[in-house]
Backbone atoms as SQL, in Angstrom:
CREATE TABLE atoms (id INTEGER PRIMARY KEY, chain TEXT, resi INTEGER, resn TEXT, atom TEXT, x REAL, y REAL, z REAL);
INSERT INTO atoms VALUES
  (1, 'A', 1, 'UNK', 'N', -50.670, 33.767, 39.441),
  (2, 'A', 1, 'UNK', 'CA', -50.836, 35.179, 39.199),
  (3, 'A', 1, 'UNK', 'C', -51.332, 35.831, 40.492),
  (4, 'A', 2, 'UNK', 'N', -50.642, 36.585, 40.887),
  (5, 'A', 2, 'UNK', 'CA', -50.787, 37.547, 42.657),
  (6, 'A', 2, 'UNK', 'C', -51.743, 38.285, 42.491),
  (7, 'A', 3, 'UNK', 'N', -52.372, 38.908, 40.605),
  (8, 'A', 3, 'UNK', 'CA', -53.530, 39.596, 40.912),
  (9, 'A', 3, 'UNK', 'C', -55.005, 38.841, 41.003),
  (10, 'A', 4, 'UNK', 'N', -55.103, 37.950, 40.700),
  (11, 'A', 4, 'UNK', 'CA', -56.175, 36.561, 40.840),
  (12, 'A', 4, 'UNK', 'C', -56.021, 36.515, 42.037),
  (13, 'A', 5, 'UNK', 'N', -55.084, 35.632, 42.619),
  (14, 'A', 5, 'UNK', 'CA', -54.716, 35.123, 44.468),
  (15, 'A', 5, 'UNK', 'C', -55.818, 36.983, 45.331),
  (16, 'A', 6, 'UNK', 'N', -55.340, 37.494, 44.848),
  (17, 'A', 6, 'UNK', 'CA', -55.790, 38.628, 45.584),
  (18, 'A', 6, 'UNK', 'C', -57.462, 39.022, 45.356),
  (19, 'A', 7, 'UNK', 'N', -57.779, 38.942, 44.763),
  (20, 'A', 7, 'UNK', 'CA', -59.120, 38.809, 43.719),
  (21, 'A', 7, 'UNK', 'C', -60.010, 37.841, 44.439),
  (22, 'A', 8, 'UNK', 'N', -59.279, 36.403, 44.209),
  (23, 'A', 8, 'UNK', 'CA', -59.737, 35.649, 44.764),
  (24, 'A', 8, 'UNK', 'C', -60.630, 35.960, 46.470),
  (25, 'A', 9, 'UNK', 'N', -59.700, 36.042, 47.273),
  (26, 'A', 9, 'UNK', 'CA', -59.432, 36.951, 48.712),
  (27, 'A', 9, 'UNK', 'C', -60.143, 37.789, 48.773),
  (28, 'A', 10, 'UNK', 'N', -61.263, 38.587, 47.755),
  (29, 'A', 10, 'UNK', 'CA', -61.845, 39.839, 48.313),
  (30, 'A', 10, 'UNK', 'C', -63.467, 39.478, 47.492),
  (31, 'A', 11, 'UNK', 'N', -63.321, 37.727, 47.364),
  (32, 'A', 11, 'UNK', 'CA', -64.533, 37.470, 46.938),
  (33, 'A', 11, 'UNK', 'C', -64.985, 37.644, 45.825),
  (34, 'A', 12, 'UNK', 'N', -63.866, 37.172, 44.769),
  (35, 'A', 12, 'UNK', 'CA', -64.567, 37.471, 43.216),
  (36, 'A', 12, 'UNK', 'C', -63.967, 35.577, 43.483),
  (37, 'A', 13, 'UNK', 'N', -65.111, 35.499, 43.505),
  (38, 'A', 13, 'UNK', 'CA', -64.821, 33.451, 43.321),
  (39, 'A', 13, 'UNK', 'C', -65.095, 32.847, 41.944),
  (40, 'A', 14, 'UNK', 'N', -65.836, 33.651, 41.441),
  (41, 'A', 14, 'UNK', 'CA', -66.076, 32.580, 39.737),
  (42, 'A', 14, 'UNK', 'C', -65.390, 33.524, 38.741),
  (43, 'A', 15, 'UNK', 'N', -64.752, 32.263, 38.325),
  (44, 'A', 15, 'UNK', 'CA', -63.985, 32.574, 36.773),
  (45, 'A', 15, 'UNK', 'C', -65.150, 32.740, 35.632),
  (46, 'A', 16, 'UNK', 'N', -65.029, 33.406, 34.810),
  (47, 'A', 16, 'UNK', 'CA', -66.274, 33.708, 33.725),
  (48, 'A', 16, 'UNK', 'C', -65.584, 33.322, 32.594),
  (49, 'A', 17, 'UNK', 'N', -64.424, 34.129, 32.529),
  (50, 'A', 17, 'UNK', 'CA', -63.555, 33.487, 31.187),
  (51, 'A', 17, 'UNK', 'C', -62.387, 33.778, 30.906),
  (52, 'A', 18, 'UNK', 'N', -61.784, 33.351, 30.377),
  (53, 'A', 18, 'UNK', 'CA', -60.241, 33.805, 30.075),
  (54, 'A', 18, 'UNK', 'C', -60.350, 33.518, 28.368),
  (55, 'A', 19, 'UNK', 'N', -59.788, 34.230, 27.695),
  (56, 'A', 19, 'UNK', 'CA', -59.276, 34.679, 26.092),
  (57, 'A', 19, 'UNK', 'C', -58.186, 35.494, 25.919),
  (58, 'A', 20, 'UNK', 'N', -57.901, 35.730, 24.901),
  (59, 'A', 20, 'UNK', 'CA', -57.165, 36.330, 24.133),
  (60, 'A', 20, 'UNK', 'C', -56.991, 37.216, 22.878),
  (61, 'A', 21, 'UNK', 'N', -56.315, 38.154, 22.701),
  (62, 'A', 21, 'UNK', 'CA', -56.721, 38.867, 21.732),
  (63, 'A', 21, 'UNK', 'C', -55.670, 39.652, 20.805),
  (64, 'A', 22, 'UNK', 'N', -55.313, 39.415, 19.602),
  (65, 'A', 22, 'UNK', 'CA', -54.099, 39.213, 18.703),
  (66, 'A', 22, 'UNK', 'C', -54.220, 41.106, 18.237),
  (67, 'A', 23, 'UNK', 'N', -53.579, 41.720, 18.740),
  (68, 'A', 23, 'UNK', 'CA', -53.607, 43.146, 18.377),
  (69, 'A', 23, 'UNK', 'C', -52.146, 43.829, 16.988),
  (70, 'A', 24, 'UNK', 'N', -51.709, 42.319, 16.560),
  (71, 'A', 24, 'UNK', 'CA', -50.207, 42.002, 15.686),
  (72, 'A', 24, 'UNK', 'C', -49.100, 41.952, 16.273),
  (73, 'A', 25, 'UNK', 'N', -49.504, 43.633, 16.688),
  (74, 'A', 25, 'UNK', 'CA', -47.446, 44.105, 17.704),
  (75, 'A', 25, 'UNK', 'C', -47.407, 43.694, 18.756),
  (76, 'A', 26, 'UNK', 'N', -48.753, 42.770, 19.386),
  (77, 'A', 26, 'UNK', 'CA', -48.813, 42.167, 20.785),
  (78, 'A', 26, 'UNK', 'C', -50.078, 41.404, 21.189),
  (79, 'A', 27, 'UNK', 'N', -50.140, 40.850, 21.898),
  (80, 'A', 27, 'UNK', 'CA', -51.295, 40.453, 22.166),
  (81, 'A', 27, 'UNK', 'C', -51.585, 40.502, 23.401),
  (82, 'A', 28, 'UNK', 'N', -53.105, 40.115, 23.821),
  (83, 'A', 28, 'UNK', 'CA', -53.611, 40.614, 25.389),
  (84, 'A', 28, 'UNK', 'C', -54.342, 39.388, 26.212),
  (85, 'A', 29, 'UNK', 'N', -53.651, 38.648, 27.193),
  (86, 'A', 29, 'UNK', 'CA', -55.125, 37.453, 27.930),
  (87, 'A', 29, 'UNK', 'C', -55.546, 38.484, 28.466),
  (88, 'A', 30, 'UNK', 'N', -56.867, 38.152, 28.421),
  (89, 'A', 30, 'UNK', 'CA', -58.047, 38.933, 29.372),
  (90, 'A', 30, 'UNK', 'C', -58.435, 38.405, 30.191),
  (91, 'A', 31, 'UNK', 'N', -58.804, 37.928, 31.482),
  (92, 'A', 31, 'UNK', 'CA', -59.612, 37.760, 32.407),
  (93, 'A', 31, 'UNK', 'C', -60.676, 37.970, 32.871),
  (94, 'A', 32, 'UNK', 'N', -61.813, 37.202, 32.849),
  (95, 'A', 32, 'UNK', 'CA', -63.324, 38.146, 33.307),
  (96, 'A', 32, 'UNK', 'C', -63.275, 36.950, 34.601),
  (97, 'A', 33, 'UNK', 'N', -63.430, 38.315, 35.723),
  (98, 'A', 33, 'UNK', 'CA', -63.460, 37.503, 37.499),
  (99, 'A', 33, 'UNK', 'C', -64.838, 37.910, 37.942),
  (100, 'A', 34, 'UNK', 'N', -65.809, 37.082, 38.471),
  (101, 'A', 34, 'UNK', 'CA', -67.093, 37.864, 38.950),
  (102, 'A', 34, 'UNK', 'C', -66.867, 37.376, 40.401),
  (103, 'A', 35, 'UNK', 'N', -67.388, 38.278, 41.217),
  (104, 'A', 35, 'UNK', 'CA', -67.727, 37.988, 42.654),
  (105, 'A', 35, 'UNK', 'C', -69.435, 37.737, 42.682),
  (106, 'A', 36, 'UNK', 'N', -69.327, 36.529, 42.817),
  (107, 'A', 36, 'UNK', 'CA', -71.458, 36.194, 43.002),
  (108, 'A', 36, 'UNK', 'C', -71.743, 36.768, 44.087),
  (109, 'A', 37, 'UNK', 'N', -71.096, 37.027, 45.310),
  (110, 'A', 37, 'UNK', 'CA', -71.978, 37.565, 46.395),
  (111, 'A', 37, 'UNK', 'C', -71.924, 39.251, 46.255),
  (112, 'A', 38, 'UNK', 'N', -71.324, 40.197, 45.880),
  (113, 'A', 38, 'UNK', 'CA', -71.188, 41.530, 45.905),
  (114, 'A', 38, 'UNK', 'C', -72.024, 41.840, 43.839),
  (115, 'A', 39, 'UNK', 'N', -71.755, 40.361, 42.980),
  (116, 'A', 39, 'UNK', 'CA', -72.325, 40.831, 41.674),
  (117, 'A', 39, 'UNK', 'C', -71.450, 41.975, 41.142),
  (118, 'A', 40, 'UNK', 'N', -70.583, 41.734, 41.038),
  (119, 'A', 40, 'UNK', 'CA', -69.713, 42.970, 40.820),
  (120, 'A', 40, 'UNK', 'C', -68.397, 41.751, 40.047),
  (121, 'A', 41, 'UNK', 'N', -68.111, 42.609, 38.387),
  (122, 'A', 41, 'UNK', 'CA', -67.009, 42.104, 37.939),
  (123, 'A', 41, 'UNK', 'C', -65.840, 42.991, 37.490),
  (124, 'A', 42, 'UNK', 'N', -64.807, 41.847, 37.406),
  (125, 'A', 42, 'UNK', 'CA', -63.218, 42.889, 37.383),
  (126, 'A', 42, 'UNK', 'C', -62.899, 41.708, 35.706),
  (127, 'A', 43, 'UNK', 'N', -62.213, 42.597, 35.161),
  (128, 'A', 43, 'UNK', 'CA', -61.699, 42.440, 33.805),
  (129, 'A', 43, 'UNK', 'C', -60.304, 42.744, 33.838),
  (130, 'A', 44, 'UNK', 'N', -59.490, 41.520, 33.857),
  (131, 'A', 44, 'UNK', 'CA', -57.761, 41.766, 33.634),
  (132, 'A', 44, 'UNK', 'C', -57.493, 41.489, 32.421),
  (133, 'A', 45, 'UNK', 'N', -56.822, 42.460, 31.806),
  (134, 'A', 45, 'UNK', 'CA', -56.033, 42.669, 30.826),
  (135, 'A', 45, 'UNK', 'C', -54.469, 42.617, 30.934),
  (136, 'A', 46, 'UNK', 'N', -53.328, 41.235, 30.054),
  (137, 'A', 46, 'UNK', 'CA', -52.473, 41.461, 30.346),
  (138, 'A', 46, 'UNK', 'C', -52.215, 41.146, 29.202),
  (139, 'A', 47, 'UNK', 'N', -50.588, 42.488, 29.085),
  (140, 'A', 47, 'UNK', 'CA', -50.342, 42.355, 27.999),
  (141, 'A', 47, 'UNK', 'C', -49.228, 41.468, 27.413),
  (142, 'A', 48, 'UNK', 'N', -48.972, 40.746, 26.717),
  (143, 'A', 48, 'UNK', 'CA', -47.694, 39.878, 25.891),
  (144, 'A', 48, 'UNK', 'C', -47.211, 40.499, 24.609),
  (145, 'A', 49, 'UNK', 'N', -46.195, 39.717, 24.492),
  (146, 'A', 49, 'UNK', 'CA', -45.153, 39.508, 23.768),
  (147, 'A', 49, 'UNK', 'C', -45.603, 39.121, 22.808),
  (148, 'A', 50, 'UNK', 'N', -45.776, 39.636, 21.416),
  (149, 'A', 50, 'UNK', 'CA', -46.092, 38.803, 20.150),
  (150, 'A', 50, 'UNK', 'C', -45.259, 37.766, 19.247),
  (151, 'A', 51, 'UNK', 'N', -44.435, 37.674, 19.617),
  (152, 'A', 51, 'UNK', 'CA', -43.584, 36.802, 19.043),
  (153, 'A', 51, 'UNK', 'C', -43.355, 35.955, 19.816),
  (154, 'A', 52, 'UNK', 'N', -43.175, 35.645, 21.407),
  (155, 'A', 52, 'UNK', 'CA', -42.929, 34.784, 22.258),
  (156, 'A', 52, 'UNK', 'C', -44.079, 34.864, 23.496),
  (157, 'A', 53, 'UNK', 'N', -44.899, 34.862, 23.442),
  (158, 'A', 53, 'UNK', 'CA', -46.212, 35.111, 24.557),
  (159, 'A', 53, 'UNK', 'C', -45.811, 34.325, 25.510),
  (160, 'A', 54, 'UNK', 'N', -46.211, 34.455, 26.768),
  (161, 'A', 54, 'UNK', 'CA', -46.432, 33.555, 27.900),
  (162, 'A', 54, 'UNK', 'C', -47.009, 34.480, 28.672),
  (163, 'A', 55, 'UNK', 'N', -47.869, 33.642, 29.528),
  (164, 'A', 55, 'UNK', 'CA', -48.256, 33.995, 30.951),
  (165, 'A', 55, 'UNK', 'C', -48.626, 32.783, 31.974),
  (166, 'A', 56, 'UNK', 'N', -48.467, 32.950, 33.569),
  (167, 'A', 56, 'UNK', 'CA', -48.375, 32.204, 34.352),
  (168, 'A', 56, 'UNK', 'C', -49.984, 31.599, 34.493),
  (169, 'A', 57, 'UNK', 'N', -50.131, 30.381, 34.407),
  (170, 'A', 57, 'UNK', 'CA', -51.361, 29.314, 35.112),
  (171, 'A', 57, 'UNK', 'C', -51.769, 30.021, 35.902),
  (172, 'A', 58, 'UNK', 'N', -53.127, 30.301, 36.083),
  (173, 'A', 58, 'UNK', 'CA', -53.944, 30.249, 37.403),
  (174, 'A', 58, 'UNK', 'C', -54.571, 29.008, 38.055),
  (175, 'A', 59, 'UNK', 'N', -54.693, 28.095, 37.454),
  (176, 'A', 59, 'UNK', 'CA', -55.452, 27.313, 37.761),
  (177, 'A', 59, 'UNK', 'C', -55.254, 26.657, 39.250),
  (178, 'A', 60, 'UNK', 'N', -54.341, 27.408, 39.725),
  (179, 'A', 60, 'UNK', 'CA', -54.330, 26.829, 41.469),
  (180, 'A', 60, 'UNK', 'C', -55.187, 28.036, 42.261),
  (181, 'A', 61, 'UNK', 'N', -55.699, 29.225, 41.065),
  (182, 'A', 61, 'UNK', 'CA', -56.586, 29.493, 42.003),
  (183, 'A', 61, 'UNK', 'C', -57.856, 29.350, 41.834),
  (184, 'A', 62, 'UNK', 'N', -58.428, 29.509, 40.442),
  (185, 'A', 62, 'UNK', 'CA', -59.114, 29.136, 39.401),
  (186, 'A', 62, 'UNK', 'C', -59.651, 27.484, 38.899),
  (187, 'A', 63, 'UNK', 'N', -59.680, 26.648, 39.391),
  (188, 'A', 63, 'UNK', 'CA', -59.474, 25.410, 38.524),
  (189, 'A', 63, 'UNK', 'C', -60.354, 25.457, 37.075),
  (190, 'A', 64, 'UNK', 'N', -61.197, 26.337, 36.798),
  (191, 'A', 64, 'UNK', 'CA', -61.849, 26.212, 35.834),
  (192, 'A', 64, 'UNK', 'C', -61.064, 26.963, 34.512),
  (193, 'A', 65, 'UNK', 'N', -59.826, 27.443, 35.012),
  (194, 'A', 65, 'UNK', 'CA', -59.081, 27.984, 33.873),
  (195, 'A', 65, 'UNK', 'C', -58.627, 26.758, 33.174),
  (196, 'A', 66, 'UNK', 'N', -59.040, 25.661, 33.379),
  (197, 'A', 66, 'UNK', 'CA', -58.199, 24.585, 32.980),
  (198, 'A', 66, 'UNK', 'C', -58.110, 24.734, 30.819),
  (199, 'A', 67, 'UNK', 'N', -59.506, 24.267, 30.533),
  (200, 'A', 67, 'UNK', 'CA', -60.028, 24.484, 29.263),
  (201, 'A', 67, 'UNK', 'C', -59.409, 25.724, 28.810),
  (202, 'A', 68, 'UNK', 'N', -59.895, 26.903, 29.490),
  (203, 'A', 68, 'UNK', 'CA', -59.499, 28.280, 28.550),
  (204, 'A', 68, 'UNK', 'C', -57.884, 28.221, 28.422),
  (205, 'A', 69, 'UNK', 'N', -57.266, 28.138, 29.351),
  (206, 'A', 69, 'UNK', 'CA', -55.689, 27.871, 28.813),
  (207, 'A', 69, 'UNK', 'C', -55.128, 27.060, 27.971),
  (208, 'A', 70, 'UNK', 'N', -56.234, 25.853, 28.134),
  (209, 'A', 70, 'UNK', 'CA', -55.675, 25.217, 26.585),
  (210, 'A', 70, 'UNK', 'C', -56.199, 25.815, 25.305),
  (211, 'A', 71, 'UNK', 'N', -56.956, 26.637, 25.325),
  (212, 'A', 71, 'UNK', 'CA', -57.629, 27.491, 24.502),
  (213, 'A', 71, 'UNK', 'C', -56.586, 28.283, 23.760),
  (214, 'A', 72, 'UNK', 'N', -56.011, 29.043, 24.679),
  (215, 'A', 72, 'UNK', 'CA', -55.321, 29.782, 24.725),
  (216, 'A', 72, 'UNK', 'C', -53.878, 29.194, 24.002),
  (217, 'A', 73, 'UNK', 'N', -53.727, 28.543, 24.534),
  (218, 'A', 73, 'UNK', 'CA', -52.381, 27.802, 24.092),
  (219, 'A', 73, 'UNK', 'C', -52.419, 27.693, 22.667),
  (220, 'A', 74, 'UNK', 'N', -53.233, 26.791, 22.475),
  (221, 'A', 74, 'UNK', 'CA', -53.644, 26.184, 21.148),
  (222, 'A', 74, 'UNK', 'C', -53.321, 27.160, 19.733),
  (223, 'A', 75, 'UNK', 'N', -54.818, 27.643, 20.302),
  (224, 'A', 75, 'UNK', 'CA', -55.549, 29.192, 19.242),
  (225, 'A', 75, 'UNK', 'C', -54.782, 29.931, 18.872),
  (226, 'A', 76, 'UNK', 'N', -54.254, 30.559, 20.230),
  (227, 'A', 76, 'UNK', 'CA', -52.946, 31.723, 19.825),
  (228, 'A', 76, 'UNK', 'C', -51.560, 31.375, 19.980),
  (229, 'A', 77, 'UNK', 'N', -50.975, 30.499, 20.853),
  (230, 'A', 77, 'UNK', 'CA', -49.902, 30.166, 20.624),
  (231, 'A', 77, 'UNK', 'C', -49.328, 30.650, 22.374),
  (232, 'A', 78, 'UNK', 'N', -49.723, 31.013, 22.804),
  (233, 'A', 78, 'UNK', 'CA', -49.069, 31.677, 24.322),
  (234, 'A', 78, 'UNK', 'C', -48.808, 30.667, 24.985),
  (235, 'A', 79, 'UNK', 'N', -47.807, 30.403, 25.457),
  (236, 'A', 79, 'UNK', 'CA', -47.455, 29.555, 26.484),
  (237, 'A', 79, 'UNK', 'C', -47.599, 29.895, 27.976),
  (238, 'A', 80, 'UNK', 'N', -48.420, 29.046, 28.930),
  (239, 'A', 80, 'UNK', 'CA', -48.638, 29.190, 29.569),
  (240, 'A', 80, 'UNK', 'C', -47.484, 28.001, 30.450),
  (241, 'A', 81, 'UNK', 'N', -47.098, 29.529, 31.424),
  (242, 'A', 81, 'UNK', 'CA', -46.011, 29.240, 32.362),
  (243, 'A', 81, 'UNK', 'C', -46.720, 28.184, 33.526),
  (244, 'A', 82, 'UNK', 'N', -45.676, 27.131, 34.110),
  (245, 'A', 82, 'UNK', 'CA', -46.532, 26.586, 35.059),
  (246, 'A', 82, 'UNK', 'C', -47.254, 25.426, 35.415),
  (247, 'A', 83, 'UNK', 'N', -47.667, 25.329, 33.963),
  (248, 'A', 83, 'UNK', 'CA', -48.992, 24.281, 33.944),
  (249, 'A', 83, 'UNK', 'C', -48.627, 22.998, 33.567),
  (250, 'A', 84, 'UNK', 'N', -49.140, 22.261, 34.543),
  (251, 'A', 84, 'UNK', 'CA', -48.616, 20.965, 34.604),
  (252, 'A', 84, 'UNK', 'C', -49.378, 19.932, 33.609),
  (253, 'A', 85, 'UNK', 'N', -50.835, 20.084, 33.113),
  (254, 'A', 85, 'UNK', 'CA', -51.284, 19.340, 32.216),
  (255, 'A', 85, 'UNK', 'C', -50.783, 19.806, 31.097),
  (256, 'A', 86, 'UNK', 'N', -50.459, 18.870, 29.429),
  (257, 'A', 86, 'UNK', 'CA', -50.102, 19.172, 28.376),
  (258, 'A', 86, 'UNK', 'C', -51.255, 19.248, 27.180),
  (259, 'A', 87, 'UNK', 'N', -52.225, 18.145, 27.965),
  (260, 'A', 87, 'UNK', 'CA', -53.543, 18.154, 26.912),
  (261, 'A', 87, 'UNK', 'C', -53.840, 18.449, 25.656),
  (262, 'A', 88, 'UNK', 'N', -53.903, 18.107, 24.577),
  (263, 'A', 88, 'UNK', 'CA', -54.158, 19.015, 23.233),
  (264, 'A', 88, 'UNK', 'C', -55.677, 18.628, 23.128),
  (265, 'A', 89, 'UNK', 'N', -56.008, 20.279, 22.449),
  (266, 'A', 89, 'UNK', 'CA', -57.274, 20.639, 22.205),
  (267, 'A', 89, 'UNK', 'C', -57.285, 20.004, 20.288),
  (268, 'A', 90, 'UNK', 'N', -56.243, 20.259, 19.887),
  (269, 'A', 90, 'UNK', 'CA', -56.342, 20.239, 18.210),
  (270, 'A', 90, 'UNK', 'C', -55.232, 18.609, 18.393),
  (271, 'A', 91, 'UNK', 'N', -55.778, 17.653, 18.506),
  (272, 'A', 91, 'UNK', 'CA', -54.757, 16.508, 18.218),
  (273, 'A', 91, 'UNK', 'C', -54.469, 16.428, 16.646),
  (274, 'A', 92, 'UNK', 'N', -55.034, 16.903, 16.143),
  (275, 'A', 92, 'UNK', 'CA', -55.343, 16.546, 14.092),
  (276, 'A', 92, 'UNK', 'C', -54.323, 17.877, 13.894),
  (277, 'A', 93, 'UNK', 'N', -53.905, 19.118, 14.073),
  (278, 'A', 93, 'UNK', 'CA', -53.688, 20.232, 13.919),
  (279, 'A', 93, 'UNK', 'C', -52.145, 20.291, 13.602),
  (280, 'A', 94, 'UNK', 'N', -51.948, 20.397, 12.199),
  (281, 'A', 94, 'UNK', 'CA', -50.681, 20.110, 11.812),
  (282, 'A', 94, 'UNK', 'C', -50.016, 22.203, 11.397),
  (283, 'A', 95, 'UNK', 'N', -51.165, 23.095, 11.832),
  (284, 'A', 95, 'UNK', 'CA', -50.390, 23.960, 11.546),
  (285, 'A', 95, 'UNK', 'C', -49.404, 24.676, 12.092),
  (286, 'A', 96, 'UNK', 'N', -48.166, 25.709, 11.847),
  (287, 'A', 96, 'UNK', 'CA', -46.964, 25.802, 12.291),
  (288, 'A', 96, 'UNK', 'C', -47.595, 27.125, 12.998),
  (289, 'A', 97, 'UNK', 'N', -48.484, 27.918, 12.303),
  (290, 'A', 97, 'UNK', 'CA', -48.947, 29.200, 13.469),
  (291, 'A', 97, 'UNK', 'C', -50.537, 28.625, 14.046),
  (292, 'A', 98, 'UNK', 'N', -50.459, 29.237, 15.267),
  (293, 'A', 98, 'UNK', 'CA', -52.160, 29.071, 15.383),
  (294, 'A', 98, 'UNK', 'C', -53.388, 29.891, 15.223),
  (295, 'A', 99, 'UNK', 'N', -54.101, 29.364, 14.895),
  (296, 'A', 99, 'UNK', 'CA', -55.153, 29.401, 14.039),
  (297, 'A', 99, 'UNK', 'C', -55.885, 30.617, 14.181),
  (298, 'A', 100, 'UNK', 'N', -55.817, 31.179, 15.590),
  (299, 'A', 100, 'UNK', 'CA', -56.654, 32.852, 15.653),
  (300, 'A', 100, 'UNK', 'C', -55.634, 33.905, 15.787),
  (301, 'A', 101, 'UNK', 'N', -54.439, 33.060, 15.543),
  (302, 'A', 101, 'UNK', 'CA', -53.309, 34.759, 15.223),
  (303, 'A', 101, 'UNK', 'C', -53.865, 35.577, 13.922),
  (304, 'A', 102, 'UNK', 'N', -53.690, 36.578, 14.071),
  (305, 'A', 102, 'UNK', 'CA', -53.842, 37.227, 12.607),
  (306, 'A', 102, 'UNK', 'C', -52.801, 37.129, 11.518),
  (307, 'A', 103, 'UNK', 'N', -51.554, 36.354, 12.069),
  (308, 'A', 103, 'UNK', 'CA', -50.804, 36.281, 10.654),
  (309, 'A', 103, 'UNK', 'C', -51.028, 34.944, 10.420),
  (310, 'A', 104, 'UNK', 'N', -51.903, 34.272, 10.695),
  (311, 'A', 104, 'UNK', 'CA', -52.357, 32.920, 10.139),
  (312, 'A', 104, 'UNK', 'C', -53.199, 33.138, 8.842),
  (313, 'A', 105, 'UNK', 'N', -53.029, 32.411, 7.723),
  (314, 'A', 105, 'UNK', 'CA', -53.874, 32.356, 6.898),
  (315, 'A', 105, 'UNK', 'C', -54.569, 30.697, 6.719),
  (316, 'A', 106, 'UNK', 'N', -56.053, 31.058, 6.412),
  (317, 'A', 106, 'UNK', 'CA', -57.060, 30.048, 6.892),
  (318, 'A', 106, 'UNK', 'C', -56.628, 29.142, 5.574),
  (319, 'A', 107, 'UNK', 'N', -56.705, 28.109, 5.387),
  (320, 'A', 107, 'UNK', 'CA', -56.664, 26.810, 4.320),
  (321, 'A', 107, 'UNK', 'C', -55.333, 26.663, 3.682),
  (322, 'A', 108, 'UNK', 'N', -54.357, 27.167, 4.149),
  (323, 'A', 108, 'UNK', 'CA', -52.940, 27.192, 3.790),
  (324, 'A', 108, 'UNK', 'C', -52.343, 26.003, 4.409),
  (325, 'A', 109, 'UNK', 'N', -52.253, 25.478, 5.419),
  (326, 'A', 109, 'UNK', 'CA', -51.280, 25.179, 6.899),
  (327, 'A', 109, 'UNK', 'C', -52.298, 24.257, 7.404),
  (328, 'A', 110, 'UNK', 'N', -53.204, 23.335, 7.010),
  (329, 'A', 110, 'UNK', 'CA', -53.684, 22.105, 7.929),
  (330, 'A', 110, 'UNK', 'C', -53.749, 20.972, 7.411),
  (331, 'A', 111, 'UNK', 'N', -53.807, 19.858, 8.215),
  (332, 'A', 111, 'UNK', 'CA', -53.862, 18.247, 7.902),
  (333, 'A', 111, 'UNK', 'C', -55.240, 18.072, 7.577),
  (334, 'A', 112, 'UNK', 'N', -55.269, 17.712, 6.293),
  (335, 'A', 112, 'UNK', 'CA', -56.599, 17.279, 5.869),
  (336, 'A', 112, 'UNK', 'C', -57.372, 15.631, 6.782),
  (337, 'A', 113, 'UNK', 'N', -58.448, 16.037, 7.339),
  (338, 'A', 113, 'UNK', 'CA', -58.429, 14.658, 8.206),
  (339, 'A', 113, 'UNK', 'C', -59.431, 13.998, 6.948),
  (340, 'A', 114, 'UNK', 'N', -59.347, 13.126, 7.279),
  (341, 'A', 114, 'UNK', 'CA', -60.211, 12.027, 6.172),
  (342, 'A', 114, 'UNK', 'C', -61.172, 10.821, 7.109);
């Protein structure tokens, strides 16, 4: 992502967090970038596709996006362009939507673990 790479470059060095946020007709990753030496933070908002989400890996600039993108993946379903680890966060997780979309309904759609 060229607006991170750039970010990066003007001294916002720590990642704070990356999420997501299911608005139905679309959804949004957010970005929270802090610069520790100026103390000053930037908040990216980007918007997706609700039916087919994606957005590109940072983690070549970021490495700590590692976790939140699988977060991301998981939870909401966005595919993240790019990323070379496959990792699952939910190995037990037999449902067909994920779990913090809003058209998910809770106790319908999971593998009972025993």
């Amino acid at each position: 992502m060229k607006t991170c790479t750039n970010l990066k470059s003007r001294g916002y060095d720590y990642l704070k967090k990356i999420t997501a946020v299911d608005y139905v007709d679309h959804l949004e990753a957010v970005y929270i970038i802090y610069n520790t030496l100026g103390k000053k933070e930037e908040v990216l908002r980007v918007k997706l596709d609700a039916e087919k989400p994606k957005v590109e890996t940072v983690i070549g600039v970021y490495p700590a996006a590692d976790w939140y993108e699988r977060e991301m993946s998981e939870m909401f379903g966005i595919e993240i362009l790019k990323r070379k680890s496959k990792r699952l966060l939910l190995e037990e997780w037999n449902g067909a939507i994920a779990p913090f979309r809003k058209s998910y309904t809770w106790g319908t759609d999971y593998k009972k673990l025993e």
